[in-house]
N, CA, C and O of each residue as an XYZ file, in Angstrom:
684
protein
N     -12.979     24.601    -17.437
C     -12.073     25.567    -16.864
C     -11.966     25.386    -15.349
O     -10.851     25.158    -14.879
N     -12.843     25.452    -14.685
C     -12.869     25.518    -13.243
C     -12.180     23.799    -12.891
O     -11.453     23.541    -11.932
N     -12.548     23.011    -13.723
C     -12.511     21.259    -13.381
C     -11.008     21.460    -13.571
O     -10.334     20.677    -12.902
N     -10.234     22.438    -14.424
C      -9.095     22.253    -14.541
C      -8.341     23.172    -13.353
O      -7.361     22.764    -12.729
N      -8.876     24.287    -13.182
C      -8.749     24.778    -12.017
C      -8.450     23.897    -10.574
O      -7.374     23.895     -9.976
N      -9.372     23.340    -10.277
C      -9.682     22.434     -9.389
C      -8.264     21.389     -9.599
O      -7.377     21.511     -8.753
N      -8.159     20.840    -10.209
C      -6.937     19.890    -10.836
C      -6.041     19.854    -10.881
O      -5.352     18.860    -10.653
N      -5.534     21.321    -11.308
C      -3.943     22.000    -10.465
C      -3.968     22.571     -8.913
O      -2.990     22.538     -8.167
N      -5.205     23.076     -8.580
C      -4.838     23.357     -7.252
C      -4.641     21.726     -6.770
O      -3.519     21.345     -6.436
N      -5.598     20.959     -6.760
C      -5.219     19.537     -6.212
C      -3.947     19.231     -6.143
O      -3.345     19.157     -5.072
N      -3.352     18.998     -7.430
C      -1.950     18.601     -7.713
C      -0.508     19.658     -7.416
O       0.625     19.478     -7.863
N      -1.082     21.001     -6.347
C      -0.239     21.699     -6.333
C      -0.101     21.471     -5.133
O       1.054     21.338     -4.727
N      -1.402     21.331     -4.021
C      -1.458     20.974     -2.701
C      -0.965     19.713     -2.346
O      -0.470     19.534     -1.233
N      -1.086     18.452     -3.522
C      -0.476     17.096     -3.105
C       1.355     17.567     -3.190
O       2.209     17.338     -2.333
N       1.457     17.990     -3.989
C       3.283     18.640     -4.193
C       3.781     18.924     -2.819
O       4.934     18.673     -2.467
N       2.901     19.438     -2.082
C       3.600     20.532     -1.282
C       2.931     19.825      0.293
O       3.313     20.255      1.381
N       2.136     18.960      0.192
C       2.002     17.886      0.965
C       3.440     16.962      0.813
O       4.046     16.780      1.869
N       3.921     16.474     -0.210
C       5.326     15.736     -0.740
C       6.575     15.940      0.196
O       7.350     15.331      0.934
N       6.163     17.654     -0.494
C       7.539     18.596      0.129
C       7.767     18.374      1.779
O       8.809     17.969      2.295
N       6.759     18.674      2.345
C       6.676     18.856      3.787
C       6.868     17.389      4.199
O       7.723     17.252      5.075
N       6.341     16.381      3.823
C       6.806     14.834      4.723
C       8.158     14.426      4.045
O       8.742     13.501      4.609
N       8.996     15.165      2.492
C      10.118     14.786      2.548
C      10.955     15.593      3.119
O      12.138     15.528      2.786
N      10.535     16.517      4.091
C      11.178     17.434      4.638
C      11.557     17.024      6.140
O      12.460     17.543      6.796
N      10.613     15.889      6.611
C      10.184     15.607      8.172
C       9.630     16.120      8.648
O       9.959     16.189      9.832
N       8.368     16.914      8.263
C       7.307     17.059      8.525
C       6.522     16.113      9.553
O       6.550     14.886      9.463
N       5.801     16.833     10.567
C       4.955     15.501     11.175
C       4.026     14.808     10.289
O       3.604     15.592      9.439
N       3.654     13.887     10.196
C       2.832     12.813      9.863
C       1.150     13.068      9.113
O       0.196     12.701      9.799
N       0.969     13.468      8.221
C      -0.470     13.898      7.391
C      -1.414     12.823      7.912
O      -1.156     11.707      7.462
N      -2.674     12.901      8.937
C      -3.317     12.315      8.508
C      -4.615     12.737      8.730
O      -4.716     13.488      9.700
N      -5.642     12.492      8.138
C      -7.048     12.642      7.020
C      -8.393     11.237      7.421
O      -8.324     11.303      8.648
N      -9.084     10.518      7.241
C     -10.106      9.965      7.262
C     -10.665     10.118      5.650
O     -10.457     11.110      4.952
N     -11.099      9.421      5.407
C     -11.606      8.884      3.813
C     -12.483      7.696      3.813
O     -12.947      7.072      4.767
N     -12.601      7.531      2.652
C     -12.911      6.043      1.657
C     -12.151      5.577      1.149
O     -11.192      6.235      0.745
N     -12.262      4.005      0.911
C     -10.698      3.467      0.143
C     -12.280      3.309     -1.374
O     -13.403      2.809     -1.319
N     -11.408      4.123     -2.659
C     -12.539      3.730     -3.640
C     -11.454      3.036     -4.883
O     -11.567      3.530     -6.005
N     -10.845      2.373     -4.772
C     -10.386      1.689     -5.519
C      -9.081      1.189     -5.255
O      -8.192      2.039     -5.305
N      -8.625     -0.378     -4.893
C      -7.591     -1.238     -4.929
C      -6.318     -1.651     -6.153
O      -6.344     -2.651     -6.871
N      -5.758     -1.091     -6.147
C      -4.910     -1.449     -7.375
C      -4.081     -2.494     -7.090
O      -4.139     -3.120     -8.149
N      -3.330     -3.121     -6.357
C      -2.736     -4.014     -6.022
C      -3.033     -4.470     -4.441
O      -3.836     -3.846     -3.747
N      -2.424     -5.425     -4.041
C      -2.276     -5.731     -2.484
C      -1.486     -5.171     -1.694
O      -1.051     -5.895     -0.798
N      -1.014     -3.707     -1.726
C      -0.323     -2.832     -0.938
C      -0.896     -1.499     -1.472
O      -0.966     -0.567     -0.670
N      -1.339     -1.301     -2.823
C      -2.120      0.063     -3.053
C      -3.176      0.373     -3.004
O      -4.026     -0.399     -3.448
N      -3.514      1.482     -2.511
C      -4.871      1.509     -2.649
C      -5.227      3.604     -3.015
O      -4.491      4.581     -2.874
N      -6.264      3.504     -3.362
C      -7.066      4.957     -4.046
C      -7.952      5.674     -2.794
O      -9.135      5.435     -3.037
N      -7.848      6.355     -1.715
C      -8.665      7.055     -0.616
C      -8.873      8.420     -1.029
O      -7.971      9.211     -1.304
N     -10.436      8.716     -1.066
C     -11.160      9.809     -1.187
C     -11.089     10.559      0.082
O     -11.706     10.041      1.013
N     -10.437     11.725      0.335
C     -10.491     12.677      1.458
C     -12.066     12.524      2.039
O     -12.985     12.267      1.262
N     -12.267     12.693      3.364
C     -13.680     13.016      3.716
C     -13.742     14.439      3.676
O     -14.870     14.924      3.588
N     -12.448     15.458      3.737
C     -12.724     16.726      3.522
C     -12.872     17.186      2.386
O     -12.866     18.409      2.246
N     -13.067     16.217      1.127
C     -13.077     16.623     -0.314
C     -11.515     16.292     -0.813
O     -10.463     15.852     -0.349
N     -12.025     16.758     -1.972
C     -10.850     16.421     -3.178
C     -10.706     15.187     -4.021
O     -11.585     14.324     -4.031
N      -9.440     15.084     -4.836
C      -9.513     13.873     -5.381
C      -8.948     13.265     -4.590
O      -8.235     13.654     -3.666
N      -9.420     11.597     -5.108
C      -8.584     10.541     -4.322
C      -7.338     10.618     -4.371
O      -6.835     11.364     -5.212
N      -6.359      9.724     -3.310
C      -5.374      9.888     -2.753
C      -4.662      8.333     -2.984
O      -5.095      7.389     -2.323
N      -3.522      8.133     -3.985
C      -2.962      6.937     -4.094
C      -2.247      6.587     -3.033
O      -1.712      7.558     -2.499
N      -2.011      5.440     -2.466
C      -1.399      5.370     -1.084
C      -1.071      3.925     -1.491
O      -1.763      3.123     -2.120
N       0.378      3.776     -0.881
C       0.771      2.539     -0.580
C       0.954      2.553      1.277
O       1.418      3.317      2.124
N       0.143      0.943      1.230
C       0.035      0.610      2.327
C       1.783      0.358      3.354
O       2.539     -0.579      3.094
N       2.040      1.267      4.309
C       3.424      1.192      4.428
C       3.487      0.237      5.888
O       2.864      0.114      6.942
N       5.011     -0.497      4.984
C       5.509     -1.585      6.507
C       5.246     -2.942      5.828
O       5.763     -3.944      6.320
N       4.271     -3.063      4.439
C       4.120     -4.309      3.895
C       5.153     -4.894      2.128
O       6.375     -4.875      1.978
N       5.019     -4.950      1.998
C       5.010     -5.636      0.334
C       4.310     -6.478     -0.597
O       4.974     -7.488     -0.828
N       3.245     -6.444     -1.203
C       2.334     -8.064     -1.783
C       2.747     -7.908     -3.119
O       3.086     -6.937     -3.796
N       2.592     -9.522     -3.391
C       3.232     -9.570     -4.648
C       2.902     -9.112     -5.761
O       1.785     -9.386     -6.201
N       3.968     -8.140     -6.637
C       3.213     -7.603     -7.704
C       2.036     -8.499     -8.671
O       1.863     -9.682     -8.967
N       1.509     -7.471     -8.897
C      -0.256     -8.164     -9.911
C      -0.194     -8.980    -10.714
O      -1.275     -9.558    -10.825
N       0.963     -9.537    -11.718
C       1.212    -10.487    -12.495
C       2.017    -11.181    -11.741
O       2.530    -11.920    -12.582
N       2.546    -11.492    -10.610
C       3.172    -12.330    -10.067
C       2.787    -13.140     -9.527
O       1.878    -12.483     -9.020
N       2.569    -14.608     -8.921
C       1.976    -15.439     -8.852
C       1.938    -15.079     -7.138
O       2.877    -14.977     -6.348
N      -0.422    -14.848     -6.795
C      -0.694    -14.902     -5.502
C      -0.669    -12.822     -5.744
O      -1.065    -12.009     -4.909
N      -0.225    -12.589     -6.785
C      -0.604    -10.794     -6.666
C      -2.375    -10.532     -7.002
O      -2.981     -9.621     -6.437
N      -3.146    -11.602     -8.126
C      -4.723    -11.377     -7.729
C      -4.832    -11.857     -6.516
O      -5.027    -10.825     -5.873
N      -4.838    -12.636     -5.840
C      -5.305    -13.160     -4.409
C      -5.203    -12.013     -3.189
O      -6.131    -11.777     -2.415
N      -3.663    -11.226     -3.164
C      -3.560    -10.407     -2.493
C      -4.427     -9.013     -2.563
O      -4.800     -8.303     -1.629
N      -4.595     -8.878     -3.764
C      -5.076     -7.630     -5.004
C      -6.625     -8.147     -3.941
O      -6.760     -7.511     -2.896
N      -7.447     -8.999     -4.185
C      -8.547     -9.594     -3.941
C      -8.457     -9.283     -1.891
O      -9.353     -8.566     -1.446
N      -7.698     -9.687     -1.155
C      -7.433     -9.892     -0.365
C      -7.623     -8.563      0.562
O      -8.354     -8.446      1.546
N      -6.645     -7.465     -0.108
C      -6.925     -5.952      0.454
C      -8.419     -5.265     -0.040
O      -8.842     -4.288      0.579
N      -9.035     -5.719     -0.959
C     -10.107     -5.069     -1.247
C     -11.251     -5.534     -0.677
O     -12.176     -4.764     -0.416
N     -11.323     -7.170     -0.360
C     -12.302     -7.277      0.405
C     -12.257     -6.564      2.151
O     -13.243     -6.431      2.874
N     -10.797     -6.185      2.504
C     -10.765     -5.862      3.668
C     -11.246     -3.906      3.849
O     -11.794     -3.423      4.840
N     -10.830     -3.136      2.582
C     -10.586     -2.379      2.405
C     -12.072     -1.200      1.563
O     -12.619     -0.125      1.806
N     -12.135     -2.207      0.615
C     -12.894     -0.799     -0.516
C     -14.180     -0.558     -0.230
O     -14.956     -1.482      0.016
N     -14.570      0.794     -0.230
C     -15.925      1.380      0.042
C     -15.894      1.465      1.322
O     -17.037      1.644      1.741
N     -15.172      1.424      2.098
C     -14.751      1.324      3.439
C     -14.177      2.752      4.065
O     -13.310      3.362      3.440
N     -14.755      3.319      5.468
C     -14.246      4.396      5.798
C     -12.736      3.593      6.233
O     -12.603      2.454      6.681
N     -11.619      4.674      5.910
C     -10.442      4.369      6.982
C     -10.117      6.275      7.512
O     -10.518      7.423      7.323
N      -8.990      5.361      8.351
C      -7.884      6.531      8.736
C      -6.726      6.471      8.153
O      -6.298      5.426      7.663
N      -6.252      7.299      8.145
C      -4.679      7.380      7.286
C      -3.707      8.333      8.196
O      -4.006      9.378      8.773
N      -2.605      7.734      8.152
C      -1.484      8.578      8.667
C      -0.595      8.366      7.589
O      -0.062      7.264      7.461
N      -0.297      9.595      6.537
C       0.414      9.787      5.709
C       2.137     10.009      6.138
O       2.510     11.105      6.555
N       3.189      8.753      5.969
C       4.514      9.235      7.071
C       5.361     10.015      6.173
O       5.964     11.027      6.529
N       5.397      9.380      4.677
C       6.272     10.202      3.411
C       6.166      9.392      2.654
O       5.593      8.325      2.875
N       6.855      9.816      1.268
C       6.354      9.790     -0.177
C       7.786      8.358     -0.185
O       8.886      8.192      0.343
N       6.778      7.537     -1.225
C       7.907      6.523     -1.781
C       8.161      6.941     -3.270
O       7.437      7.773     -3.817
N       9.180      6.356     -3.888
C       9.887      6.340     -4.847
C       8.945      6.922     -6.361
O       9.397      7.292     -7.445
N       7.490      6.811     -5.883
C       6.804      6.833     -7.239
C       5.681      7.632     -6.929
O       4.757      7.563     -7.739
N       5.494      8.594     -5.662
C       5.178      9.484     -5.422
C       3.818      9.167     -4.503
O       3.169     10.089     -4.010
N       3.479      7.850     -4.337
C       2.751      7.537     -3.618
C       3.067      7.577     -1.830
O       4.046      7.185     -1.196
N       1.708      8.265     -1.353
C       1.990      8.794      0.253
C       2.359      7.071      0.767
O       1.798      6.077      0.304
N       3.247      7.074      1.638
C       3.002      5.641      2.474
C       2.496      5.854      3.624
O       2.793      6.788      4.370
N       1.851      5.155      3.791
C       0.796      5.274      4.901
C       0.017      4.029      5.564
O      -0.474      3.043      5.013
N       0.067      4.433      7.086
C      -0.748      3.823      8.033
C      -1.902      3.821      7.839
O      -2.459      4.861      7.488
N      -2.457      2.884      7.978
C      -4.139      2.729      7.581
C      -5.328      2.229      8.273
O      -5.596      1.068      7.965
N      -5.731      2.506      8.705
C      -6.631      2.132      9.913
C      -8.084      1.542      9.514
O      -8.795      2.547      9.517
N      -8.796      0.569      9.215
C     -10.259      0.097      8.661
C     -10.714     -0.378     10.229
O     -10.082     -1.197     10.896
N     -11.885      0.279     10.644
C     -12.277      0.164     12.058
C     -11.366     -0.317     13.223
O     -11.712     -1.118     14.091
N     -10.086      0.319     13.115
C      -9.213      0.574     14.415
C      -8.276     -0.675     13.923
O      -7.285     -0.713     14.652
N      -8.255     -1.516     13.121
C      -7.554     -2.417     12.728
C      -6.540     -2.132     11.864
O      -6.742     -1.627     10.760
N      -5.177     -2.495     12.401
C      -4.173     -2.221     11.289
C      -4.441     -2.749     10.181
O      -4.733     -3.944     10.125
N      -4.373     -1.620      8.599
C      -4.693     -2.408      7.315
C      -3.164     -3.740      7.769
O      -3.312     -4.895      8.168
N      -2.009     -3.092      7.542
C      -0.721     -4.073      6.935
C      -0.846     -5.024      7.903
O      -0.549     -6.146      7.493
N      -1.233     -4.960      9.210
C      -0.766     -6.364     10.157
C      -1.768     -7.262      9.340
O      -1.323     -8.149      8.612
N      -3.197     -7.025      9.466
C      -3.651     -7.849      9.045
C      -3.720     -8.444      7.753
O      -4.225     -9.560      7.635
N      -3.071     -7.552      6.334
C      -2.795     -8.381      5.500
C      -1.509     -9.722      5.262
O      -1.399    -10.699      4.521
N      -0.740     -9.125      6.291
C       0.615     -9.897      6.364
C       0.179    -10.966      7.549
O       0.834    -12.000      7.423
N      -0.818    -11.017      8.762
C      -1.202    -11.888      9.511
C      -1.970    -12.691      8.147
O      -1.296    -13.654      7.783
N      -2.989    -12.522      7.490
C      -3.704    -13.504      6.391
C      -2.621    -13.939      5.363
O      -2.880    -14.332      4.226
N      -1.603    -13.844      5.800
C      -0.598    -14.376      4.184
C      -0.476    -13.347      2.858
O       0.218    -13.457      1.848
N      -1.163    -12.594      3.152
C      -1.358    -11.841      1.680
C      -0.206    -10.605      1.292
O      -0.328     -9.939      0.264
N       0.639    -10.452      2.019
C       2.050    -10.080      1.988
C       3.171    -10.268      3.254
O       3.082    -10.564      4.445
N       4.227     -9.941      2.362
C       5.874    -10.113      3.551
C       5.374     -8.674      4.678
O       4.303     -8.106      4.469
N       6.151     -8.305      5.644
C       6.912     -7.567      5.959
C       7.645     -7.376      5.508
O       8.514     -8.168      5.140
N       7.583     -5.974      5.313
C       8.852     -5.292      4.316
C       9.982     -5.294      4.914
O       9.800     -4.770      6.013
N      10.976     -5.576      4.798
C      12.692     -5.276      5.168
C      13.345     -4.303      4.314
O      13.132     -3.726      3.247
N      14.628     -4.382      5.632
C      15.344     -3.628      4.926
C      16.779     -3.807      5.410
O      16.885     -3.628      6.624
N      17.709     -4.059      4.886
C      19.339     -4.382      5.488
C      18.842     -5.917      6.172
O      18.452     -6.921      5.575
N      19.051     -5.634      7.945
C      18.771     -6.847      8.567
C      17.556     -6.596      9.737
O      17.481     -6.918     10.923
N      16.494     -5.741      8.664
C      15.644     -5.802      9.732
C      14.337     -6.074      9.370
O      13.715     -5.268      8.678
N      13.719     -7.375      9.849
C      12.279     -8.445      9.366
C      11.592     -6.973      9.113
O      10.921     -7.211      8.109
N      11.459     -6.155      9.304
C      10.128     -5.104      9.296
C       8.894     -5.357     10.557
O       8.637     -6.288     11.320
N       8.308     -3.981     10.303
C       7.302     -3.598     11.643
C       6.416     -4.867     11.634
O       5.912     -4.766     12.753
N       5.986     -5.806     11.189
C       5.121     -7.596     11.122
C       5.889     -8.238     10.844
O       5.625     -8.708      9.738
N       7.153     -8.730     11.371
C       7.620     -9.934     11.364
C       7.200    -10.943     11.973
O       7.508    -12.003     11.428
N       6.507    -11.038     13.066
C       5.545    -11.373     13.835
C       4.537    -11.914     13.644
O       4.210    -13.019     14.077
N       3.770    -11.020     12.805
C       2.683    -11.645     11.973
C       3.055    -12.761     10.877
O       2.636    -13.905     10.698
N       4.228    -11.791     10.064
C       4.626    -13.570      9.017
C       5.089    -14.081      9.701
O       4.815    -15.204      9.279
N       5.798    -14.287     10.754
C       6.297    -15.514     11.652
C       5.027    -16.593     11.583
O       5.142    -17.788     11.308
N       4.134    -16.086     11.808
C       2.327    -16.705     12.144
C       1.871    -17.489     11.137
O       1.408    -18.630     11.160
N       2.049    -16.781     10.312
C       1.795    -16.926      8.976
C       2.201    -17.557      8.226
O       1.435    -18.005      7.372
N       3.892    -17.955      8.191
C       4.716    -19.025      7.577
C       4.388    -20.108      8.352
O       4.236    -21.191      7.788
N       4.236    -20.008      9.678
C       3.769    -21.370     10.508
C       2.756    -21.829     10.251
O       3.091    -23.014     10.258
N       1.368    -21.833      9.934
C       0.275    -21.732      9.880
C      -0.350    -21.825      8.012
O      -1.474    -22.025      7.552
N       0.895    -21.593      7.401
C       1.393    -21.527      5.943
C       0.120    -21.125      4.960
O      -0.305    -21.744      3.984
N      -0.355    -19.855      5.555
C      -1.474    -18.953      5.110
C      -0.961    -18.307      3.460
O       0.162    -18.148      2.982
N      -2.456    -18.024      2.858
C      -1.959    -17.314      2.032
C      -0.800    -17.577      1.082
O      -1.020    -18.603      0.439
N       0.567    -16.900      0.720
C       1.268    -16.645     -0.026
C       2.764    -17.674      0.658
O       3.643    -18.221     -0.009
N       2.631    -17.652      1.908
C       3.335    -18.659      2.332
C       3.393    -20.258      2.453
O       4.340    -20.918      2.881
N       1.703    -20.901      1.800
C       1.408    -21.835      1.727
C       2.343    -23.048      0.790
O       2.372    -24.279      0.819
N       3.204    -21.791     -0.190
C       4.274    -21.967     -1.307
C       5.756    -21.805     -0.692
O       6.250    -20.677     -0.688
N       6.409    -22.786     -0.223
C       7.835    -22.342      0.332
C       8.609    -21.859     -0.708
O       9.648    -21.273     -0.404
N       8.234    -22.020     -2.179
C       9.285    -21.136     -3.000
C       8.688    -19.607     -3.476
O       9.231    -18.938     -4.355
N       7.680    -19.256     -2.859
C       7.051    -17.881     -2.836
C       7.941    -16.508     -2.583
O       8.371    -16.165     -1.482
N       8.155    -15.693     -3.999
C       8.957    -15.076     -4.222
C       8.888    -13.796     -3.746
O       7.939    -13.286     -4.341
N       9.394    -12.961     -2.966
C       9.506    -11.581     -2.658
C       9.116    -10.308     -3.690
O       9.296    -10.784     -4.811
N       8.761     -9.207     -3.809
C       8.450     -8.778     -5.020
C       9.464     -8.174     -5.476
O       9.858     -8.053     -6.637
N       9.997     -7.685     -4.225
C      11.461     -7.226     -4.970
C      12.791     -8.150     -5.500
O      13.869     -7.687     -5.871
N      12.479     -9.328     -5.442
C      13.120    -10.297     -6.400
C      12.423    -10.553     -7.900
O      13.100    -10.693     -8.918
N      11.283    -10.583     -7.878
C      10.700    -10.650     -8.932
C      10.945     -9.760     -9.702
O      11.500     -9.997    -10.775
N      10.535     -8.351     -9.273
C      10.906     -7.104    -10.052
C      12.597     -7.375    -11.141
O      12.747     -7.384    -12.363
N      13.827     -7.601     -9.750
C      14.739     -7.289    -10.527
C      14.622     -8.636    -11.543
O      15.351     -8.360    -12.496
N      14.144     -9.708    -11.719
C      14.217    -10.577    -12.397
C      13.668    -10.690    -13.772
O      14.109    -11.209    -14.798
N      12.208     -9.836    -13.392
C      11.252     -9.514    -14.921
C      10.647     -8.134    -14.756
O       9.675     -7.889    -15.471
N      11.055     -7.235    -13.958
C      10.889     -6.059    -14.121
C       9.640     -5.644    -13.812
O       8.749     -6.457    -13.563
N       9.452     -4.349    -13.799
C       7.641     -4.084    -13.486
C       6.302     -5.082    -13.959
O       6.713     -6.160    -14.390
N       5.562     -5.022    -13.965
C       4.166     -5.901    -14.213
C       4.010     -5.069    -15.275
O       3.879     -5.720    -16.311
N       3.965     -3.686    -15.466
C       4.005     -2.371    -16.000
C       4.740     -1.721    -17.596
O       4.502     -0.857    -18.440
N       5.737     -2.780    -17.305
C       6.397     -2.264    -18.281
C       5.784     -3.503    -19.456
O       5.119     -4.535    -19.369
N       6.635     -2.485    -20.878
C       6.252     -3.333    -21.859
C       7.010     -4.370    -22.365
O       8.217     -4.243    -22.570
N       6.531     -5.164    -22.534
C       7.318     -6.822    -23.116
C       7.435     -7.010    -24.317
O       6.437     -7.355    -24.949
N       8.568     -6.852    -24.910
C       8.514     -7.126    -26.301
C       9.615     -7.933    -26.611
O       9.796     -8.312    -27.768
């Protein structure tokens, strides 16, 4: 009873956390643990003020989805930088699947520069603009780190529209 208690208040306070950064709200941010990596842009952070963990995509990056070729490497890549690890978080707003996007800080170090400086994702774009590390993959395609080591190394959002989620079912 109470565990369920606990469970909706959680999920009533993340709602209304939602509400307020899709509102333009200033910027949520918290200090945690990263306790579990799901891909090379997601990750699972335990509040240090309590509660349940907190799904977060790492925002400003993209790594290639988990069945996509170089998505374990990246997957591998953020977790050695990342898990069991205190960070900071600046929560800016919610993406498409309800995950906070967020700035991420592992001892004062940007999480996304440095995964996109190691190859292990793009800078995200959008229209005609490289994204906040273009810079870094500039580095990175030169230097042909990581995911760029492959000049036909596919974007994830090409992949997606091509074979669809990692997620979905194949039949």
């Amino acid at each position: 009873m109470i565990r369920t208690i606990r469970a909706r208040a959680a999920a009533v306070g993340a709602a209304l956390a939602a509400l307020a950064l899709s509102a333009g709200a200033a910027p949520e941010t918290f200090t945690g643990t990263v306790t579990w990596v799901s891909d090379g842009d997601t990750l699972w952070v335990a509040p240090e003020a309590g509660g349940p963990p907190r799904k977060l995509r790492v925002d400003g990056i993209d790594a290639p989805e988990i069945c996509q070729a170089g998505g374990e490497a990246s997957r591998a890549a953020l977790a050695v930088r990342a898990l069991r690890r205190p960070v900071q978080v600046e929560v800016r707003r919610q993406d498409d699947y309800g995950r906070g996007l967020a700035r991420i800080r592992v001892g004062g170090a940007d999480l996304g520069a440095e995964m996109v400086r190691a190859g292990q994702a793009w800078s995200h774009r959008w229209r005609h603009n490289p994204g906040p590390y273009a810079e870094q993959e500039a580095a990175a395609r030169r230097a042909r780190r990581g995911l760029f080591a492959d000049p036909q190394a596919e974007l994830p959002r090409a992949f997606r529209k091509r074979h669809g989620s990692c997620h979905e079912e194949r039949g």
